[in-house]
C-alpha positions in Angstrom: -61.7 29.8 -1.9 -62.6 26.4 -1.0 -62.2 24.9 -4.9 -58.6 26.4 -4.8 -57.9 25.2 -1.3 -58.5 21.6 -2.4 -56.7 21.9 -5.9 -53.6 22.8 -4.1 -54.0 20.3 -1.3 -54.3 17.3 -3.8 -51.7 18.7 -5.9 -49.1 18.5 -2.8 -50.6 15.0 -2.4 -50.6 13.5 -5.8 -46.7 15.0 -6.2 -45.7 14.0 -2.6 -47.0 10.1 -3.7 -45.0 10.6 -6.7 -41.8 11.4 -5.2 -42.3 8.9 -2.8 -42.9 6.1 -5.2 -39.9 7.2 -7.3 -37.6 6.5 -4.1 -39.5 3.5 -3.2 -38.9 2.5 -7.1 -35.0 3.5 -7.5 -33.9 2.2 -4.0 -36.3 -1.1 -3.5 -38.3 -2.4 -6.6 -36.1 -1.2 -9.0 -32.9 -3.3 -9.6 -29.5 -2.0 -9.3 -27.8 -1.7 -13.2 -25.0 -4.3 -12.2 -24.7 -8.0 -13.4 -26.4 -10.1 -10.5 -26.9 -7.3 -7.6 -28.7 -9.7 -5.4 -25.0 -10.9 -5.1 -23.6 -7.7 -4.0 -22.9 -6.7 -0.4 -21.2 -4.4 1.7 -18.4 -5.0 4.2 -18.5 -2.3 7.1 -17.1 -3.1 10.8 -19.1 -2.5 14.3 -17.6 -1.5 18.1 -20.7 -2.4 20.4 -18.2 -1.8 23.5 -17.2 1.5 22.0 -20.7 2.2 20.8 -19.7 2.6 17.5 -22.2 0.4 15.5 -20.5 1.6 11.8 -17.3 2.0 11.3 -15.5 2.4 7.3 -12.6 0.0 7.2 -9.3 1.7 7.1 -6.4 0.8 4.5 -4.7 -2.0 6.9 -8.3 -3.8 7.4 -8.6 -4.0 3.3 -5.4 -5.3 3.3 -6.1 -8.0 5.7 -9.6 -9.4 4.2 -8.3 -9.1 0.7 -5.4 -11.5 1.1 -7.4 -13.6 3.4 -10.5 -13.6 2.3 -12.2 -16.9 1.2 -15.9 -15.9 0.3 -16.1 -13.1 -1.8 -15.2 -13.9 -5.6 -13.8 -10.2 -5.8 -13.5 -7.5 -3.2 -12.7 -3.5 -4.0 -12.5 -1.0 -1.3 -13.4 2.8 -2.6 -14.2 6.4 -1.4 -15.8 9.0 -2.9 -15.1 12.8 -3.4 -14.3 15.0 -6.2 -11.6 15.9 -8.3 -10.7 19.5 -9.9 -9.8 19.1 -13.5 -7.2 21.6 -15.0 -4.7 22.2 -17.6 -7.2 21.5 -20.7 -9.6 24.5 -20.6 -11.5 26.1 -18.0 -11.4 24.3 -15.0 -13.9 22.0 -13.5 -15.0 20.4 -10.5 -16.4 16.9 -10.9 -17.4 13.6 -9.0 -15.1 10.9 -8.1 -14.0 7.3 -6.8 -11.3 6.8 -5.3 -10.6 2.6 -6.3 -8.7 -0.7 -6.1 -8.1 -2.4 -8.6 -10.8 -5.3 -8.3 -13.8 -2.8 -6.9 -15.1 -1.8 -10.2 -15.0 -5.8 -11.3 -16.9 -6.9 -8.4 -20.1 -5.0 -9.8 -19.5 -6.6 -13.6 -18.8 -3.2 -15.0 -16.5 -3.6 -17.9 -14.5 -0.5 -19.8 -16.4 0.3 -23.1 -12.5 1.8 -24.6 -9.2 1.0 -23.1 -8.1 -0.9 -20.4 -9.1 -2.0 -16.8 -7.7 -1.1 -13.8 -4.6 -3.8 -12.8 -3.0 -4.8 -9.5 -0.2 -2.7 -10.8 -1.8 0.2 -10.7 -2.3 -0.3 -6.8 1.2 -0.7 -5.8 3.6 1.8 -4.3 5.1 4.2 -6.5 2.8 3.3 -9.9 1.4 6.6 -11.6 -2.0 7.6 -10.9 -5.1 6.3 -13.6 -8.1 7.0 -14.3 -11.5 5.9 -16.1 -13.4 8.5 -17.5 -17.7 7.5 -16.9 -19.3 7.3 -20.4 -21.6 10.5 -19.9 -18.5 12.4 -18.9 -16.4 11.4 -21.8 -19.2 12.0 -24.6 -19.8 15.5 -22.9 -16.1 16.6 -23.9 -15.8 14.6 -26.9 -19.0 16.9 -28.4 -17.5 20.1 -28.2 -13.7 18.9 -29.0 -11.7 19.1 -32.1 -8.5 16.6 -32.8 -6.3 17.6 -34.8 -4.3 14.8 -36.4 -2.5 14.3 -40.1 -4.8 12.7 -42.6 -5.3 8.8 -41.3 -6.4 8.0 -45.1 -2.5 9.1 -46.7 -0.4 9.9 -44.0 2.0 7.2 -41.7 1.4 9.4 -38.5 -2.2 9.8 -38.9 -2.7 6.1 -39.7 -0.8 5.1 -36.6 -3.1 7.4 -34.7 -6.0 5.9 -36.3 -5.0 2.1 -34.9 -4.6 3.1 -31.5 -8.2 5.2 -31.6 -9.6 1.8 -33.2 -7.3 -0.3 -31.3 -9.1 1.4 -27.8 -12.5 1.5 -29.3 -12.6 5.2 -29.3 -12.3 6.1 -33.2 -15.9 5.8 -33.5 -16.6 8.7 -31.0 -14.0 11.1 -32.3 -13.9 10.3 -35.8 -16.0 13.2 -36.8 -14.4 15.3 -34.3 -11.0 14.8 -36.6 -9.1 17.8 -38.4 -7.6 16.1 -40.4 -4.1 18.1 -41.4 -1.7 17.5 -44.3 1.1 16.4 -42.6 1.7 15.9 -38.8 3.2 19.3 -38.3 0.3 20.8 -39.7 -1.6 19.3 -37.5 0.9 19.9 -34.6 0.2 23.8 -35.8 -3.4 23.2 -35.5 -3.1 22.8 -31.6 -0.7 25.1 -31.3 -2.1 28.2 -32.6 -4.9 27.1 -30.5 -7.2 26.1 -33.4 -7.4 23.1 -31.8 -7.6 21.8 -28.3 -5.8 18.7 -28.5 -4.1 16.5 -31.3 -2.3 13.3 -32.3 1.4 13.3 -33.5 4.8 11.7 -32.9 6.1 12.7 -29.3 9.4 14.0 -31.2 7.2 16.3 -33.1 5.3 17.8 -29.8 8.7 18.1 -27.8 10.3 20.4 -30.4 7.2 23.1 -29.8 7.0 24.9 -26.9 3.5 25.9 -27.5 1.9 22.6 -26.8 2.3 20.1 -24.1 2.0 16.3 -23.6 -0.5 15.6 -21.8 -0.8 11.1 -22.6 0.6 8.5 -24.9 -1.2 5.7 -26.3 -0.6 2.4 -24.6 2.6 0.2 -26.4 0.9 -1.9 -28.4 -1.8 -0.1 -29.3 -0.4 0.8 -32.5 1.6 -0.7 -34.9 5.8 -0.4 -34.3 7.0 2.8 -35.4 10.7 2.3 -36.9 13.1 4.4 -38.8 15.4 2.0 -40.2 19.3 3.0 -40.7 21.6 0.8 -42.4 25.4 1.5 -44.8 24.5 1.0 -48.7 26.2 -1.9 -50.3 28.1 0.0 -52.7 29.3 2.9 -50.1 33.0 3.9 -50.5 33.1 6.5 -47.5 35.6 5.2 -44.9 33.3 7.3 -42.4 30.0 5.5 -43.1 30.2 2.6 -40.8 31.7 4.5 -37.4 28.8 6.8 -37.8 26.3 4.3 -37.9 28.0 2.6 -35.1 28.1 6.2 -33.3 24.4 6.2 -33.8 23.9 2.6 -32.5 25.8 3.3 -29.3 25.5 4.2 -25.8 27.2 8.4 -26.5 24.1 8.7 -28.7 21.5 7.2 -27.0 20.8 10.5 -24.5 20.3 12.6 -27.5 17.7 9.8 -29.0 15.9 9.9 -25.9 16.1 13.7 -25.0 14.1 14.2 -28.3 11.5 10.9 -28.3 13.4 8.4 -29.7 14.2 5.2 -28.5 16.9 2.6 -30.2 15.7 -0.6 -31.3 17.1 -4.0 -29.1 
């Protein structure tokens, strides 16, 4: 009885030390994975007379030391919580930060695909972003298929392509690709539900009622896409020219938009 006894009680021991030292380790010895921690502090705000010796700073106090502020080479106020992700698939409960713009560049992080938060994004009105963390993203990009017409032969898929490369993602989801034909083949793809999501014209996706949009790559990400019009030299039709003009004009330009397009300036 006694042999067990003491097997048991250095067990405890030797795994209580352990799980000590890995505290010790993570919070103190170990350093924090951001460029320059030792640099890094927190802002908080005490009462003494109200007894309240840590207080969060509200909206208005950001505000204040943000635009004043004279020490700090970037400043970011965040919260956290969590976020319920829907519409894709089954939905899903997951850890968030709430952010201004600058927080995330204060700790040196940089975006490994598309872009950074901006001070845009914090004004009034502005539609909501996000950044996806990388374990996060590669958990959904492993069990995904994107459907998208063949990047090798076909216009649509090779402007999808650019803006995957153009974003650093292509690399991720590259093997992920079903690769379709044409771009209403692949548009079939996600709408028969072979496919979870997929890449083609917004004019193609608005004229099925099976899918929905749910982004669209950043301008510039991709190369111009342009459907030139124009009257051919030799034309005799006296009815040539007002239609083009018809198209050109500000009657038409509700129809263009209500199906994707847009007129060139």
């Amino acid at each position: 009885m006694f042999t067990v006894v003491s097997l048991v009680t250095i067990g405890l021991a030797v795994g209580a030390n352990a799980a000590i030292f890995s505290v010790i380790n993570g919070v103190l010895l170990k350093p924090l994975p951001y460029a320059e921690p030792e640099r890094l502090v927190s802002v908080r705000q005490s009462s003494p007379a109200l007894n309240l010796l840590d207080m969060e700073l509200s909206p208005a106090d950001y505000f204040t030391f943000r635009d004043e502020n004279r020490t700090f080479e970037e400043f970011g106020l965040w919260s956290g919580g969590s976020v319920s992700i829907t519409g894709l698939a089954a939905p899903e409960q997951v850890r968030s930060l709430t952010v201004t713009d600058r927080t995330l560049a204060a700790i040196g992080a940089q975006p490994s695909m598309g872009r950074w938060f901006t001070a845009k994004d914090d004004s009034g009105g502005s539609p909501q972003t996000a950044i996806l963390t990388h374990g996060y993203w590669d958990d959904q990009t492993k069990i995904e298929k994107l459907a998208m017409a063949n990047p090798d032969s076909v216009p649509a898929g090779k402007y999808g392509k650019a803006a995957l490369e153009k974003l650093g993602a292509w690399p991720a989801v590259e093997k992920q690709v079903a690769r379709a034909d044409n771009v209403r083949a692949a548009l079939a793809l996600v709408s028969r539900g072979e496919a979870p999501f997929g890449i083609v014209y917004s004019t193609d996706a608005l004229s099925d009622k099976g899918v929905r949009i749910v982004d669209t790559f950043p301008a510039g990400s991709y190369p111009p896409i342009v459907y030139p019009a124009a009257l051919i030299a030799t034309s005799k039709s006296a009815a040539g020219k007002p239609f083009l003009d018809f198209l050109r004009g500000t009657a038409a330009r509700a129809t263009w938009e209500k199906y994707g397009f847009g007129l060139a300036q």
